[in-house]
C-alpha positions as CSV (number, residue, x, y, z in Angstrom):
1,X,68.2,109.5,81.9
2,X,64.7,108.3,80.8
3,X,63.7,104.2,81.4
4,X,65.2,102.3,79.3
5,X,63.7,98.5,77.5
6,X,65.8,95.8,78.2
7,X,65.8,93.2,74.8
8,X,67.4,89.0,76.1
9,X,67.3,87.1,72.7
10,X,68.6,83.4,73.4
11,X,71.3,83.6,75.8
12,X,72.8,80.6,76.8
13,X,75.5,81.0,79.8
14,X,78.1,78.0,80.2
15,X,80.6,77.9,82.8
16,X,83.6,75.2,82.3
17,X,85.8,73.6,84.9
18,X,87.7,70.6,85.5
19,X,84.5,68.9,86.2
20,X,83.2,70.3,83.1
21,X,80.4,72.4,81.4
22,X,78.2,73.5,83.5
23,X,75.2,75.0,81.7
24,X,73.7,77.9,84.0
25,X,71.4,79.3,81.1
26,X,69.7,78.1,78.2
27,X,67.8,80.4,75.7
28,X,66.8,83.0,77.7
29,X,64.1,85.6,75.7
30,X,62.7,88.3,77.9
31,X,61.8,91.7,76.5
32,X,61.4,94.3,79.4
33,X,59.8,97.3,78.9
34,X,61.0,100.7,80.1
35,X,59.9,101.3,83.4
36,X,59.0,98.0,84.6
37,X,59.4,96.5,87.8
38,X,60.5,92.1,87.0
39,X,61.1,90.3,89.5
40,X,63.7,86.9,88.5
41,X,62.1,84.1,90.9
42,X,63.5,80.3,91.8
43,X,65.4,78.0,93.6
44,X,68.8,78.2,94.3
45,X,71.2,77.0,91.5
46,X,68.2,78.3,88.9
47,X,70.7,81.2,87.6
48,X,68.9,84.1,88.7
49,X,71.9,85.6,89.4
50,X,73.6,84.3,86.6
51,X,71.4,86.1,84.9
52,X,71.6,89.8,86.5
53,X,75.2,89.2,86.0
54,X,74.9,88.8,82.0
55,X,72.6,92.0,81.9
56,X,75.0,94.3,84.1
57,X,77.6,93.3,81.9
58,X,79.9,91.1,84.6
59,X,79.5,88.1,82.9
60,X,78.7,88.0,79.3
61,X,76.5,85.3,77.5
62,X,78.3,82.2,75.9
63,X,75.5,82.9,73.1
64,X,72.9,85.5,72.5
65,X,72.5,89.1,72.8
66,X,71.4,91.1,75.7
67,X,70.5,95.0,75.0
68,X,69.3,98.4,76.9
69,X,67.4,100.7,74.4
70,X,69.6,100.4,71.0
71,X,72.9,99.1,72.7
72,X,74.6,95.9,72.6
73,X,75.5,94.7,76.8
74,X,79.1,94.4,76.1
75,X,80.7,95.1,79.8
76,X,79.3,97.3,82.5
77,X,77.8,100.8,81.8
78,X,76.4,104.1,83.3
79,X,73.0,103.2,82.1
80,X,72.5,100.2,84.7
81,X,73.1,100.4,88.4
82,X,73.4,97.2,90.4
83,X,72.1,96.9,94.4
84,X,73.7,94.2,96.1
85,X,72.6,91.7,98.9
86,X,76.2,92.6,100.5
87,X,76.1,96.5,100.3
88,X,79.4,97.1,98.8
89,X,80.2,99.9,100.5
90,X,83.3,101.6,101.1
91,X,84.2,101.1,105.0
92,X,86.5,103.8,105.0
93,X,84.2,106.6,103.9
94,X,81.4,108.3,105.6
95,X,77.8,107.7,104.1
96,X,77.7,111.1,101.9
97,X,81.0,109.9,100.5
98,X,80.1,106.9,99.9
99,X,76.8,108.2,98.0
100,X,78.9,110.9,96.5
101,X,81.8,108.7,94.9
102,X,80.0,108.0,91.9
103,X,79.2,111.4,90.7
104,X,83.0,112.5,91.7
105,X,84.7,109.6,89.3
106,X,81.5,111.0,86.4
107,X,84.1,114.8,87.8
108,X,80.2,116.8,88.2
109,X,81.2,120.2,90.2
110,X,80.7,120.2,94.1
111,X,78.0,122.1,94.2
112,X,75.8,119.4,91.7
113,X,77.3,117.0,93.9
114,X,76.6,118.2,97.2
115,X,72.9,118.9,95.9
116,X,72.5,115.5,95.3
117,X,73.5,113.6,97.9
118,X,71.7,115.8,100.5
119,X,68.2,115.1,98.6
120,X,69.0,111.2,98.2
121,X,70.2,111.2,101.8
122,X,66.7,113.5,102.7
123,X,64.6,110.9,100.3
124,X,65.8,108.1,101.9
125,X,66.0,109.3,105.7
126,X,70.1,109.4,106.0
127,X,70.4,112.7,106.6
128,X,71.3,112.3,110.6
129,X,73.8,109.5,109.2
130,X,75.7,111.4,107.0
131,X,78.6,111.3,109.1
132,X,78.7,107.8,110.2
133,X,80.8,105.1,109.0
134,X,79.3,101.8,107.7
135,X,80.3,99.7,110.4
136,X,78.4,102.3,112.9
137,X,75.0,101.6,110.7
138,X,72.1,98.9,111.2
139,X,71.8,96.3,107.7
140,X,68.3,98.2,107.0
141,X,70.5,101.7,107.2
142,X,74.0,100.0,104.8
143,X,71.0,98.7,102.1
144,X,69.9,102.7,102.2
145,X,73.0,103.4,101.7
146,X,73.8,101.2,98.7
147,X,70.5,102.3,96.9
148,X,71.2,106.0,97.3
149,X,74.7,105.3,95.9
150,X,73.2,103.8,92.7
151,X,70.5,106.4,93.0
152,X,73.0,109.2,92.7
153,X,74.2,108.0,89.0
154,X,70.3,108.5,87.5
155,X,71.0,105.0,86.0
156,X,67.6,104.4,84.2
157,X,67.8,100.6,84.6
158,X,68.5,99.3,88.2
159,X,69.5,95.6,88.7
160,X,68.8,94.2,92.4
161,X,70.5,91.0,93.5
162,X,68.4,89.9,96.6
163,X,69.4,93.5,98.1
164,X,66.9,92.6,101.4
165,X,67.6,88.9,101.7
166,X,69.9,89.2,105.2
167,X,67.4,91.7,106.9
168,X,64.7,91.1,109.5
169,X,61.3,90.8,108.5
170,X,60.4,94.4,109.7
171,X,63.7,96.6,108.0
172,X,62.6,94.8,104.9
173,X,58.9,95.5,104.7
174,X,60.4,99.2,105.1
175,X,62.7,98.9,102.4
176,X,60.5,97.6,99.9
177,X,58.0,100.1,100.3
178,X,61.0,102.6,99.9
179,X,62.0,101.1,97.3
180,X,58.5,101.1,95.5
181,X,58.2,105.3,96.7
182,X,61.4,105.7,94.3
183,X,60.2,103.3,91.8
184,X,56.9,104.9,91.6
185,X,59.1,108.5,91.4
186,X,61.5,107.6,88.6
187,X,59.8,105.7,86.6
188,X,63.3,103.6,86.2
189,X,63.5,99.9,85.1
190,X,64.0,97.5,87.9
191,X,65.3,94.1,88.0
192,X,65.3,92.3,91.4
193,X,66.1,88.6,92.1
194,X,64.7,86.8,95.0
195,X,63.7,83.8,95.9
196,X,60.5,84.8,98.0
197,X,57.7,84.3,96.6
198,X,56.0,87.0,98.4
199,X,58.6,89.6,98.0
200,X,58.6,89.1,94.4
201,X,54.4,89.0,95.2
202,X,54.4,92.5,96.9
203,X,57.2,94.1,94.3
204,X,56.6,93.5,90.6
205,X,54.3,93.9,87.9
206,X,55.9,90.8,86.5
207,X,57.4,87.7,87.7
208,X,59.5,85.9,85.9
209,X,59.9,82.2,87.5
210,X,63.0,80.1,86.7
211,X,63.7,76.6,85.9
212,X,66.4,74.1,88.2
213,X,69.7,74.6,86.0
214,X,69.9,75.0,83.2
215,X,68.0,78.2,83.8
216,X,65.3,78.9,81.4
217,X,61.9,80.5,81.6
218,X,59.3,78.3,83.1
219,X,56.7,80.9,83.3
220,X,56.5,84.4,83.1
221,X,53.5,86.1,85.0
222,X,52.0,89.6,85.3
223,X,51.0,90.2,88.5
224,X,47.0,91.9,88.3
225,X,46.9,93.4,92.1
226,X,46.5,96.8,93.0
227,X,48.7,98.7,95.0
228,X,49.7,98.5,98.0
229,X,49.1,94.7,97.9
230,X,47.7,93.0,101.0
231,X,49.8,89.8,101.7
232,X,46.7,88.7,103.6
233,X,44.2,89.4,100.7
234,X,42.6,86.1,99.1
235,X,43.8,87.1,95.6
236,X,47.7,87.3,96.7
237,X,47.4,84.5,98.1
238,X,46.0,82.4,95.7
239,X,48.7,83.7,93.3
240,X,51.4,82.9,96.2
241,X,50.1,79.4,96.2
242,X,50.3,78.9,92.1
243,X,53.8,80.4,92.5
244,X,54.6,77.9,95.3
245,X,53.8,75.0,93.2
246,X,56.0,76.3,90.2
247,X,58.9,76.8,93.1
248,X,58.8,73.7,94.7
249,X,59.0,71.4,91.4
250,X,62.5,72.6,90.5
251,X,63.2,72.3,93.9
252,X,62.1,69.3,93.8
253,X,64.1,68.7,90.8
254,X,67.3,69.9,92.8
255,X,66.8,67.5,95.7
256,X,66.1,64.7,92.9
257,X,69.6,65.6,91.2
258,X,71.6,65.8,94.5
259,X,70.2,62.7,95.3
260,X,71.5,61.5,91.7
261,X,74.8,62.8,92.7
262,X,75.2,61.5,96.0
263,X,74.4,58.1,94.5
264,X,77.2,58.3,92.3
265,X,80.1,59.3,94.9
């Protein structure tokens, strides 16, 4: 499948409960281009998440439209793949299974199958681990894992929900200059939430930072560094502090509304 354009045209996302509305978006408009790498950046609680969720079709917008290409997000499809910060792999099955069960429920012949596991497995260094068993492999090795799995599928938009957040510093350096490798490969469309300003710094072409709920757009930047970036170079950093300051007032704003809430208990 070739890159697909992701098109957000004001979409709202309210959750209700007994306590109730809870606005987690407010007129969200992003157009995405094919092949892009975007980066969602913010605070906790800024609906980053929210937001990934509404584009892989997991939880649709109270209001608005979200579409890939031509088509209307309506539920989950085959054009967008999702990474997750847990993995989400099957503990029961062996690494090439796991990367495998995808193109088995798409019923693709076991020789296309087999082909293609053993070069995701080869391009992302699995091969010895084909064998193993999740709970046999390091985080670093699962997150391979999970992004081969997605991989397999030729998904031309991939959605990445802080997929390196609960590594150490070193497995994640690695895995973002993996992931950048493939990126650079496939030409796909990537989004990836974090909330690291430097990750998101070192990753995207564009950086889209979010306000304290309700989540809207408080600024969207393109990121003018060459590749590889230097996280030591003057002109990262000077964007890394403008992005700090952008961070820290909605967080600021969510210590400011706890406090608000604690006063009221």
């Amino acid at each position: 499948m070739s890159a697909s354009p992701i098109h957000i045209e004001g979409v709202d996302k309210v959750f209700n409960s007994a306590a109730g509305e809870l606005v987690a978006l407010k007129e969200i408009k992003l157009e995405i281009p094919a092949g892009q790498f975007t980066c969602l950046l913010g605070p906790s609680g800024c609906g980053k998440s929210t937001l990934l969720n509404a584009i892989a079709g997991f939880a649709l917008p109270t209001r608005g439209t979200i579409r890939t290409g031509a088509h209307a997000v309506t539920g989950p499809g085959p054009e967008r793949g999702m990474v997750f910060q847990e993995y989400a792999l099957f503990p029961w099955m062996t690494v090439e299974q796991n990367v495998a069960f995808g193109l088995e429920i798409k019923g693709l012949d076991k020789a296309a199958i087999a082909a293609t596991v053993a070069r995701l497995l080869e391009m992302l260094s699995l091969g010895d681990f084909r064998q193993r068993f999740p709970k046999d492999l390091s985080g670093g090795m699962r997150q391979r894992v999970a992004i081969a799995r997605v991989l397999a599928l030729d998904s031309p938009i991939m959605l990445m929900d802080e997929p390196f957040g609960a590594l150490d510093a070193l497995t994640r350096r690695n895995l973002q200059d993996e992931l950048l490798r493939i990126w650079a490969a496939t030409g796909k469309t990537i989004i990836f939430v974090t909330h690291s300003i430097e990750e998101a710094i070192y990753l995207a072409d564009r950086i889209v930072v979010m306000t304290y709920r309700p989540g809207t757009v408080k600024r969207d930047v393109m990121v003018d560094l060459a590749r590889l970036r230097d996280p030591a170079a003057p002109d990262f950093n000077a964007l890394k502090r403008e992005l700090g300051q952008l961070v820290m007032e909605e967080q600021q704003r969510h210590h400011n509304d706890e406090l608000r809430m604690a006063a009221v208990d």
